[in-house]
Each structure stands twice: as C-alpha cells, then as structure tokens.
N, C-alpha and C positions, 0 to 999 in steps of 0.2 A: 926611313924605318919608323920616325916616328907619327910620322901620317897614314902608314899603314897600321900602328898599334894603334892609334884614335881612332881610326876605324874601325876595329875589329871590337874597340870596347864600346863604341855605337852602336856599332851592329848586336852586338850580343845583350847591349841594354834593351835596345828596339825592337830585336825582332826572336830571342831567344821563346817567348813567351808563346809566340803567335808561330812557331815550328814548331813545337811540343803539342801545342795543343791541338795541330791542322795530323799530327801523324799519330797523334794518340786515337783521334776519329778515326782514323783509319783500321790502326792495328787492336786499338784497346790495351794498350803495354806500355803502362809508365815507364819502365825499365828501360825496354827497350827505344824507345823515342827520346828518354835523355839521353842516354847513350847515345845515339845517333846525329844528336844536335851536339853533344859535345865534343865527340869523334870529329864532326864540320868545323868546329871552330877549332882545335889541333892543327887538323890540315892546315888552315886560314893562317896561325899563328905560324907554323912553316913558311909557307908559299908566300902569300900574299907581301913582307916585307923585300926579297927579291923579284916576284911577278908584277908585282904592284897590284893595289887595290881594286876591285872588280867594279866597271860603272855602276852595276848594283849591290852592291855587299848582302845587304838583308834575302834578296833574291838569290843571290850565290850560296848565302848558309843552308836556307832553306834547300835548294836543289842537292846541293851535295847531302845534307841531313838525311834527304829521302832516298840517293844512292844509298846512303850507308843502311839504313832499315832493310831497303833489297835484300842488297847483299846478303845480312845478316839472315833474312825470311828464305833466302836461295839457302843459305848453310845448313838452314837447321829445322826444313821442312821436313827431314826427317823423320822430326819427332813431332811434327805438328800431323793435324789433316790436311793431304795435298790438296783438297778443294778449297781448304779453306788460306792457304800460303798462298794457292796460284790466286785468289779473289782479291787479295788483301796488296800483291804483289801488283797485278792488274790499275788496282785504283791507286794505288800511289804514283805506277808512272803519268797515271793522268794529272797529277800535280805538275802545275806549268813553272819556268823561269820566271814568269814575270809576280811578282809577290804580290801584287792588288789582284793578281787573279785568284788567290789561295784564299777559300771562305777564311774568315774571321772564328775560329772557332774558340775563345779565349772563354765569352762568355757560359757556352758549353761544359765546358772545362771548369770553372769555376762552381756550378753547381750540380758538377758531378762529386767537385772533390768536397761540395760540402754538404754531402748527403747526410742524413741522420741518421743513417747506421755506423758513423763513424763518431767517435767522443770528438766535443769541439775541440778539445787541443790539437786534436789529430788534422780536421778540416781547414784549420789556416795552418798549421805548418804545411800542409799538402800544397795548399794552393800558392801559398810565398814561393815555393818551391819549384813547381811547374808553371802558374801562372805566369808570375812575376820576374821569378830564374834569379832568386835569394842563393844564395848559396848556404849549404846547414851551420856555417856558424854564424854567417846575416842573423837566422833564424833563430837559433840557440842563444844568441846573444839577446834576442826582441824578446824570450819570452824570458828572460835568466834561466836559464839551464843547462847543465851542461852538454857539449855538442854529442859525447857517444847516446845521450839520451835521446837527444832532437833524432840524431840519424834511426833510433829503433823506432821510434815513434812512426816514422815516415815509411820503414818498412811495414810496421805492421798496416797500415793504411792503405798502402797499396796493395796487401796480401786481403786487403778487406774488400778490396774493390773487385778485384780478381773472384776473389770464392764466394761472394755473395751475389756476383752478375750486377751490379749499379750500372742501371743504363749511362748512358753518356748522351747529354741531352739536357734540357734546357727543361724543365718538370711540368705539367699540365696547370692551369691555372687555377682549379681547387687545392694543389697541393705546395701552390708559394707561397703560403703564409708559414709552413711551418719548417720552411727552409730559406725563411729571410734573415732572421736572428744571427745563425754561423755566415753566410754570404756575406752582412754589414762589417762582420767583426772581421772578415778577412780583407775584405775593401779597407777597412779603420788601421790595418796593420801594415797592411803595402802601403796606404799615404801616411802615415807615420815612418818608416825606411825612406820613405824618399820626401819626407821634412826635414829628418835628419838622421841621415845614415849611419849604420852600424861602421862601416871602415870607408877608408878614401875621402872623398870629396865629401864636404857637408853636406851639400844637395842633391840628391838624383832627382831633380824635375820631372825624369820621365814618367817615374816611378809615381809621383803624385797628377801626373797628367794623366793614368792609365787609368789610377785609382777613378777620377770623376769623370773618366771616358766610362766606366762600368759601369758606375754611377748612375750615371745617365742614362744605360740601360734597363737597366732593373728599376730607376724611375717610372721609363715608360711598361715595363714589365706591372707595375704596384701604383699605378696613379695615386695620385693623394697620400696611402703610406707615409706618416709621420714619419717614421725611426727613420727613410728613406729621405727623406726631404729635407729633416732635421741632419742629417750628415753629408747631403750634397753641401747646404750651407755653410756648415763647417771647414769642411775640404776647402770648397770657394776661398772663405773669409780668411784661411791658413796662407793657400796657395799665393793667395795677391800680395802676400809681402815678401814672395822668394825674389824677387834682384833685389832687393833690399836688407837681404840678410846673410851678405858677405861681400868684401869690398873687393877692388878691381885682383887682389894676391888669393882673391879664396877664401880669405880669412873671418874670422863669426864676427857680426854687428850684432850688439847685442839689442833689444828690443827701443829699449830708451835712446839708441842712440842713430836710431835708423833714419835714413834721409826718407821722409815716407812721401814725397811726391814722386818717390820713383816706386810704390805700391802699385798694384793694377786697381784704378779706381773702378773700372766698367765691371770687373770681376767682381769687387766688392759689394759695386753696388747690386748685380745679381745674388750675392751672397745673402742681404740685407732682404731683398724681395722675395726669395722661398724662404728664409728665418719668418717673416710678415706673415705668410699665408697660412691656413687651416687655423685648427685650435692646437693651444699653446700646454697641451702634456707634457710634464718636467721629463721626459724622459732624459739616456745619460746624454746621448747626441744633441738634443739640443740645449740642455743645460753647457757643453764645452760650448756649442756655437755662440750661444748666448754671451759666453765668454769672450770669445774673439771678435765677436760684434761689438763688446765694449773698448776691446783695442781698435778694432776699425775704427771707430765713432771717431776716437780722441786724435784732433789735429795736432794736437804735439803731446808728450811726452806725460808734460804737468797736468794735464784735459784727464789724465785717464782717470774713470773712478775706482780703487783700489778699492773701498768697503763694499763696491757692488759685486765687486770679482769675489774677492773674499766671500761675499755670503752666496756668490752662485756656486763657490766651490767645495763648501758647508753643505748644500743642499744636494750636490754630487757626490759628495763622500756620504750622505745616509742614506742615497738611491745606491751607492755601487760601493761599496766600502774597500779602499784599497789604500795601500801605502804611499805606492804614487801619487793616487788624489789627495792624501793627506802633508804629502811633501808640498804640491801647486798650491795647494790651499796654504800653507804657513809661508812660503815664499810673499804669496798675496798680502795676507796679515801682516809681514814684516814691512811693506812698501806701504800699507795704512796703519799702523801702529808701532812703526820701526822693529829693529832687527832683533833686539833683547824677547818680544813677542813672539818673531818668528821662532828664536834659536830653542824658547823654551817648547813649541808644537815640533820641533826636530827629534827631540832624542829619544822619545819615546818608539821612533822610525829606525832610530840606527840597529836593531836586530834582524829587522827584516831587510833593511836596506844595506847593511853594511858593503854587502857588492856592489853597489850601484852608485858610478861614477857621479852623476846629476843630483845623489842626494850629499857627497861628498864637497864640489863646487858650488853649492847654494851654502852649505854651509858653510863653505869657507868664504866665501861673498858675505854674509850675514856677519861672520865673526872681521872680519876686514871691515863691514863697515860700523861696526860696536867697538873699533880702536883696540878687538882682539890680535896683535898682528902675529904671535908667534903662534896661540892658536889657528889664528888662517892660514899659516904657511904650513903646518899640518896637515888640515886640510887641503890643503890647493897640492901637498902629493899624495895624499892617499888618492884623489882624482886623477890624478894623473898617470898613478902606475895602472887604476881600472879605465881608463877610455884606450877607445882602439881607433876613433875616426881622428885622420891629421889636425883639421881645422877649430876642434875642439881642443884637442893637444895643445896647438899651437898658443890659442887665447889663454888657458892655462897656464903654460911659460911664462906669459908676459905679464899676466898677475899675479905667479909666482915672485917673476924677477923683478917689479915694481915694488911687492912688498918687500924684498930684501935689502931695497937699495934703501928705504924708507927711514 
C-alpha cells in the first residue's frame, strides 16, 4: 500500500500538469479537465493499492482523466453544440496510453493563463494551479492570503478565459514581450514552491525541475531576454544546492552548514555562465542571482561575503520594495554586522509580516544569537504555530528545545 501511495504521489507531481493541460487543448474548460484529472487520481487512490500500481502510472492518469472528460462531454452534450461535443469527444479518444505520445501542452497553457486580460495576481495563481497542480492553499499560502480568497480569484480567471475567448496558444512573436513579465513571475513562483514548499516535504524537486524546464523554453522562445536569462541563472544557482539542503531524515541544513561538495557543481557552474553573459541590468532577477552566485562562489561557509549580499539586497529593495526583501536584506546585515543590526531593520517589518512564519524564525535566530534566550523562545513559537511544512517544523523544535534546555 505504501508503494502504491508513492506512486500515486509521483504521479500526480509528474504528470498532473501535463493531463490538464493536454485536455484543456482539447476542450478549452478548466473546470472540466481538473475535474477529470482529479476524478483519475480518486479512482487511482481506490484501485491502485489492492490492483497494484500500473507499469505506467502517469500514462494510466492521463488515460482514465480522458475517459472521465468523455464521459462527462457524452452527459451534457445536451447543453452544448452536438458538432462541437461530437469534435471534441473525437480528439480526445485520439489521446494514446502511452504519455510521450501526448503533445507537451504545458507551455501552451502557461501563456494562456498569463494573458493580459487577466490582473497578474490572477495569472500565477492560475497557472500554480493548473500548470504546476498547487493545490489553493499551496497557493494561498505563497501569496498570504486567505484560501476562500485565492479560490475566488481562480474562479473569476477562468470565467475571464471562458468569456473573453483567450486563445490557448503559445502568442505570435510580436506579442511576447508583453507577456513575458506575468510568464517569469509565474515560472519565479512554482521554483520557489518547490525550493521550499508550502506543506509536506521541504523539497519538491520536481517542482523547480519544471520551473527551468520552462525556463528553457521561453529562453529559446526570447533569445538573449535579460529578465529571461537573469532568472534561468538563479533557478540554476538555487537548484544546485537541493541534496544539500536536507539530511538523509528530511530534515533542513541550514545554509552554513551544508556539505557543499555534494552541490551540483556542473549546474552551478552553467548558472555562473548565462549570470556572465549580455549586459549587466540590475534588474530584480538578476540582482537575487547575483546573490546566489555569491553563495555559490564561497567554498566554505566563512568565504561568503555578507556586505556584498547586503548591499545587492539594499539595491533589490529600491528596484522592488517589499517586506520580504527587506526581511533577506537585515538577515544579510546581521551575518556582516551581527544580530543587534539585524534585529533593529526587523521591527519595523513585524506589521506587515506578523503572519509570516520566516520573519518570525529569523528573528528568533537573531535574538538566540544576541544571548536574547527567552525572547527567542517566543519567537521560535510564534514560527511554529505559522509554518505548515514538516521539515521546517521539525528544525524549529529543535531550536526551540536547545534553547530550553540551555
């Protein structure tokens, strides 16, 4: 049983994205194609731990996903146009079992839902959502908001799609430049989920695998494209430290304490060679990469320069002014000017942040290590009762429970 729940949660990481998007081509109905992918993995959750697991899973979801669309297009043709049920019903049985045969329609999909008739908030919650197959409180949780908000959002989005006719389509190439901006930010937010995920495991790998598989395309989509190049970089320079940033239980390494020969050095070093290339525009992507290029660099720990991170992140908070950058930024200052610097750039954050588990655990880091201990242990629960992912939890406990013991 539990080699058919590993699978089923493989599968629905792998392939949930790439069924939506192949039956959305088809029918043009968000609705209905979630529905139908999640309908297949129901069944899957049934069957599959007394049938046992299918030699293809990802090819199994998808096949059954597209029964269930049928189905549903055979019920309620009714109310549709029969020419247009029987067309629709037609091309989907041409969808084969075997999954490399099912176009890639992800990309598609992608800059469908980030068209510009839609507010950006709207365009990555959409695409977390279908893309990626976030679930609305993944989503809810990445932008802080609450979930019945996230879920209206998403409907009115697809009610946008629907009554405004947004092709589904990949856009001519006079008109990607003005639909690169929401596309980067939604790429920016799936490899962020899957750096470090909102619930479960700290990592979803795949999630930041997708990200620079997209990446990649819209690369070649925008040759040259800074803001594009500037963020495969980052992704790269992020990605190459994932087996190194949780030990063999799951558990968080924190940056300083990472075995970093087990970084991807080959990754890196491509990360380092498109950061190198074109001209060097602060913009905000490559200002972060700029930053993890300075953690790349440093062979160990002590190597790193803190006053250059600090002032790349000074120079990000006046391009993009936000709490978060101003959180990473005093964190930096406190590691090149110790913790009393940082804790004084924090409080002016705790209004807007007071939700936000990571501005609570830095500061309780900060006050732990200024010899604050019962303020830290304050901190270290107010973090704890805001985080929802295990492995964050878990490190939390144990800095809780060291400083009590202390």
């Amino acid at each position: 049983m539990t080699d058919a729940f590993g699978a089923l949660e493989r599968s629905f990481r792998q392939g949930s994205g790439r069924a939506v998007a192949a039956l959305i081509r088809v029918t043009g109905d968000f609705d209905l194609a979630e529905e139908a992918v999640q309908d297949a993995f129901e069944v899957a959750l049934r069957t599959w731990p007394s049938r046992g697991v299918p030699d293809n899973p990802e090819a199994w979801i998808v096949t059954t996903a597209r029964n269930r669309a049928i189905d549903k297009l055979r019920r309620d043709r009714v109310d549709r146009a029969k020419t247009e049920a029987a067309a629709q019903i037609a091309e989907l049985e041409t969808i084969g079992v075997d999954v490399h045969e099912i176009p890639d329609d992800r990309l598609r999909l992608l800059f469908t839902c980030c068209h510009p008739a839609l507010a950006m908030d709207a365009r990555v919650a959409l695409t977390l959502r279908t893309v990626a197959g976030l679930s609305t409180r993944e989503i809810a949780r990445a932008f802080l908001v609450p979930e019945p908000t996230l879920g209206q959002r998403l409907t009115r989005a697809k009610r946008k799609i629907r009554d405004a006719a947004i092709p589904y389509r990949v856009p001519p190439r006079e008109l990607l430049p003005e639909r690169i901006d929401g596309v980067l930010a939604v790429l920016y937010l799936v490899f962020n989920e899957g750096y470090a995920a909102t619930e479960g495991e700290l990592l979803r790998a795949e999630l930041g695998d997708e990200a620079i598989r997209l990446a990649r395309l819209v690369d070649r989509l925008l040759p040259g494209d800074e803001d594009v190049r500037a963020l495969l970089a980052l992704m790269l320079l992020q990605h190459a430290r994932r087996a190194a940033r949780t030990d063999e239980a799951g558990d968080l390494v924190l940056l300083e304490e990472q075995d970093r020969s087990r970084w991807d050095h080959v990754m890196i070093d491509e990360g380092l060679s498109v950061l190198a290339e074109g001209a060097r525009r602060p913009g905000a992507y490559r200002l972060q990469a700029e930053i993890a290029a300075c953690h790349a660099r440093a062979p160990r720990p002590e190597d790193t320069d803190w006053p250059e991170i600090a002032t790349l992140y000074g120079r990000l908070a006046a391009l993009q002014p936000s709490p978060v950058v101003e959180l990473n930024r005093a964190a930096a200052v406190a590691m090149a000017d110790g913790p009393e610097s940082g804790l004084r750039m924090l409080e002016p954050l705790q209004p807007d942040l007071h939700r936000y588990h990571l501005f609570h655990s830095a500061k309780a880091d900060l006050l732990r290590r200024a010899g604050r201990t019962d303020d830290a242990v304050e901190a270290y629960r107010r973090a704890l009762d805001l985080t929802t992912n295990d492995a964050e939890r878990r490190f939390l406990e144990r800095r809780l429970t060291a400083l009590q013991r202390a």
